[in-house]
N, C-alpha and C positions, 0 to 999 in steps of 0.2 A: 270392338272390344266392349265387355260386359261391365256398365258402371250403374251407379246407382246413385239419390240425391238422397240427400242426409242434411236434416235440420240441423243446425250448430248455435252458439254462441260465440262470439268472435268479442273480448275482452281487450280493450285499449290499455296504455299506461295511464292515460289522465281518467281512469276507472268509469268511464263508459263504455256501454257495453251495445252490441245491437244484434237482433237474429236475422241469421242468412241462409242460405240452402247450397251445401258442395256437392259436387260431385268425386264418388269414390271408385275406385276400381272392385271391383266382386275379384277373389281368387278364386281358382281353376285348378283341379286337382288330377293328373293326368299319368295313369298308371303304363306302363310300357310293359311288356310282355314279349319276349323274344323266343323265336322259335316253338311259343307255347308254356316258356318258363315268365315268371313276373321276375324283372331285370330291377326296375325302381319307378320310384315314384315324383314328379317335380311337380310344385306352387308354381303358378303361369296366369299368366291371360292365355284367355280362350282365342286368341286368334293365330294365324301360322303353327298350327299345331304339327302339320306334317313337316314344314322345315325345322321343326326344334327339333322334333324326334332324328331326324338323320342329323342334325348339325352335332343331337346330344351321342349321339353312336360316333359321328367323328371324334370329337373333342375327348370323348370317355377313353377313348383309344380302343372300341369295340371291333371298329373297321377302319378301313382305308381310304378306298375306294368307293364309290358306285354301283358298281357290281359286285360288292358286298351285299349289295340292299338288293334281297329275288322282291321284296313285296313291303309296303307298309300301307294298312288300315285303320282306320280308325270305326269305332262304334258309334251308333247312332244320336248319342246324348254326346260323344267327344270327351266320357270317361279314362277311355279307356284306347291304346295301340297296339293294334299286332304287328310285330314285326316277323318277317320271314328272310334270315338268311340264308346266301348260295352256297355257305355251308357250313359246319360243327357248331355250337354254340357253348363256349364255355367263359361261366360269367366271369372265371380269375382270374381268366387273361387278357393281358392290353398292350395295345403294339406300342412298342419302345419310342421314346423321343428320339428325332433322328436331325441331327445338324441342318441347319437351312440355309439354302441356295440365297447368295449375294441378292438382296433384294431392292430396287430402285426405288429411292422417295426425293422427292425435290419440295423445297420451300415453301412454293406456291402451292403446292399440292394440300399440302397441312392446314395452311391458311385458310383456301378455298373449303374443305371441308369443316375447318372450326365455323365456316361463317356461316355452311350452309345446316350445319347443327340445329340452330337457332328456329330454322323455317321449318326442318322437318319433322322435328317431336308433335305433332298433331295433339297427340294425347296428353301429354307432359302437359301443352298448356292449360287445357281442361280441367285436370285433374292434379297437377304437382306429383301424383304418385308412378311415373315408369323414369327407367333407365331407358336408354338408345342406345345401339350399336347401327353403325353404318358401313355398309361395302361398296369400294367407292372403287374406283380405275382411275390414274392419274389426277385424284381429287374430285372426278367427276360422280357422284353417288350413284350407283347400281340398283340398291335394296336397302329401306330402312328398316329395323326391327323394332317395335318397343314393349317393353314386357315388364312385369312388377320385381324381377329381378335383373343386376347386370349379368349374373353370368347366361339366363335362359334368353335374353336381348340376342348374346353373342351367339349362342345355339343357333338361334332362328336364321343371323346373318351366315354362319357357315352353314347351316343346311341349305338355303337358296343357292349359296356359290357351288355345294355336292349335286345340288336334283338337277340344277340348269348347265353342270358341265364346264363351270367358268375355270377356267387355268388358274390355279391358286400361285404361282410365282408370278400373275401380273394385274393380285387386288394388293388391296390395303384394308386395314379396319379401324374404325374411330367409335371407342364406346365413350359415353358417358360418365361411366364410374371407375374406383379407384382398381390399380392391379396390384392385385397379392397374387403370391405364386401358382395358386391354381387355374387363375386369369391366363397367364402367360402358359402357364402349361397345355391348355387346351387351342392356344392360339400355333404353338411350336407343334402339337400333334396333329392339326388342320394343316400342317405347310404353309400357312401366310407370313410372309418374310416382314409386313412392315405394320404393326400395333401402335394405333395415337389414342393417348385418352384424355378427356377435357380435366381430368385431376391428376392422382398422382400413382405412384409405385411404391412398393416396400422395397427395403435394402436387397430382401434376399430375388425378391422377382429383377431384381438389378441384374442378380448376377447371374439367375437362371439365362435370361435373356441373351447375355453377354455369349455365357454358353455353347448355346445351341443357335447363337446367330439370328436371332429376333432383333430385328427395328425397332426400338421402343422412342416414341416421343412423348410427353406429355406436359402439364399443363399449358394445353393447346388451346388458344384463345386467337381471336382474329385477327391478333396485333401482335401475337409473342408465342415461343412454347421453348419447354425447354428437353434438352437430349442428352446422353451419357455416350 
């Protein structure tokens, strides 16, 4: 991940002051091009750029499946992705949200993942500046993501669980940041039946959730989380 050190001043309350050098995340600006047409544009870290691009085609509700995706490419510089689908391309259609399959989550499972949170933000502690999402099996973590934003975190962790084939009625995901409804929506269009976030939910992702039969846990901590 592309960071940089940045002189600062770092200002106390009892009005001393001292210079220090952080490190910053550099943005990454990553145009996607479907079939030839420009689709959109996402702010990212430069790193898992091919699992964002398929997790963000899941989540967008572009595709489905797998074998939706004939091809994806990237340019030499990592500007820029071609995507090649197996078939039509039209950018104003998106597959419907569809009810979700009874999903297992047990106790421990929540727990184990709030603890293992902590260990696996690499960047996070570096830098203070990424979100995480995690894809975990029975609490056990799969794949972490960390990205300058939550929802492109979440991309990354559902394109790994798309490219690698993983059965989506037997992960889980634990982001970092809070869920408002478009959070939830992209998680109910991937198929993943059980969403943990170390903060919180809006009213209405409440009831999306309720809905379409989303798992929602959250402010998940290693000692408590709470559920609806």
């Amino acid at each position: 991940m592309n960071v940089v050190e940045q002189k600062i001043v770092r200002v106390y309350s009892d009005s001393k002051s001292e210079r220090k050098e952080i490190l910053l995340l550099k943005e990454h600006t990553l145009l996607i091009k479907v079939n030839g047409a420009a689709w959109t544009s996402l702010v990212c870290a430069d790193t898992n750029l091919m699992e964002l691009v398929a997790g963000h085609l899941l989540s967008s509700g572009l595709i489905e499946k797998k074998a939706d995706i004939a091809r994806i490419d990237l340019s030499a510089d990592k500007s820029e992705a071609y995507v090649s689908l197996s078939r039509a391309f039209d950018a104003a259609a998106s597959v419907p949200l569809k009810k979700i399959a009874a999903a297992p989550c047990e106790p421990e499972w929540i727990f184990k993942l709030a603890k293992a949170f902590s260990n696996e933000s690499a960047i996070h502690k570096r830098t203070a500046g990424t979100h995480s999402c995690i894809l975990a099996k029975k609490g056990e973590p799969l794949f972490v993501a960390e990205d300058i934003g939550r929802h492109t975190a979440l991309d990354k962790a559902l394109g790994w669980m798309l490219l690698n084939d993983v059965p989506r009625g037997e992960v889980m995901l634990y982001t970092s940041g809070r869920v408002p409804v478009d959070m939830a929506e992209k998680v109910i269009r991937a198929g993943v039946g059980v969403l943990v976030s170390k903060s919180v939910p809006t009213a209405e992702s409440v009831a999306l959730c309720k809905e379409w039969g989303l798992r929602l846990y959250f402010r998940a901590w290693p000692d408590s989380y709470d559920t609806i």
